[in-house]
N, C-alpha and C positions, 0 to 999 in steps of 0.2 A: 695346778696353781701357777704353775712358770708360763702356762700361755694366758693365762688372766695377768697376769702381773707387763706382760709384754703388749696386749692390746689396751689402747685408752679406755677409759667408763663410756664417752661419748658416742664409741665406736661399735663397742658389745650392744649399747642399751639403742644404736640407729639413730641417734639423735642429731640433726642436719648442722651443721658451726658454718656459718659465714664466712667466708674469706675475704678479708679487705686489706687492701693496701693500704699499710699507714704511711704513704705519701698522701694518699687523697682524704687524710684527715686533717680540715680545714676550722677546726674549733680552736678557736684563740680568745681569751679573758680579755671585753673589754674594760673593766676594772679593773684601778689600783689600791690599793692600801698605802695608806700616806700615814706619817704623824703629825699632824697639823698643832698638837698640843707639846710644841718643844720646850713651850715655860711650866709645865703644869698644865695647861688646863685644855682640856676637850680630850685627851688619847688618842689613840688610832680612830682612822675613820677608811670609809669602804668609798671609792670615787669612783666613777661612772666616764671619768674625761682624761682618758691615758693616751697623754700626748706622743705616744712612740708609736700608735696604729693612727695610722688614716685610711679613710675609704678612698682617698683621690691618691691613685699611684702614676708616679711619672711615665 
């Protein structure tokens, strides 16, 4: 039982894991969540125009 508890399940059962650099993870949310309803009326809303990513970098 102490050599099953010492090898991973991934590794007994052969199963292949990806190895990747999470530097070359390049997913970033172009959306924001804003409250656009600060008197009452509308709520949260889901925005599509988040002005702190641009595609044009200096």
């Amino acid at each position: 039982i102490e050599e099953m508890e010492n090898i991973p399940a991934y590794v007994r059962k052969k199963i292949p894991i990806e190895q990747k650099k999470h530097s070359e993870d390049q997913e970033v949310s172009r959306y924001r969540l804003t409250d656009e309803g600060s008197d009452g009326e509308g709520g949260p809303k889901l925005r599509s125009d988040n002005s702190y990513l641009h595609d044009n970098v200096d």
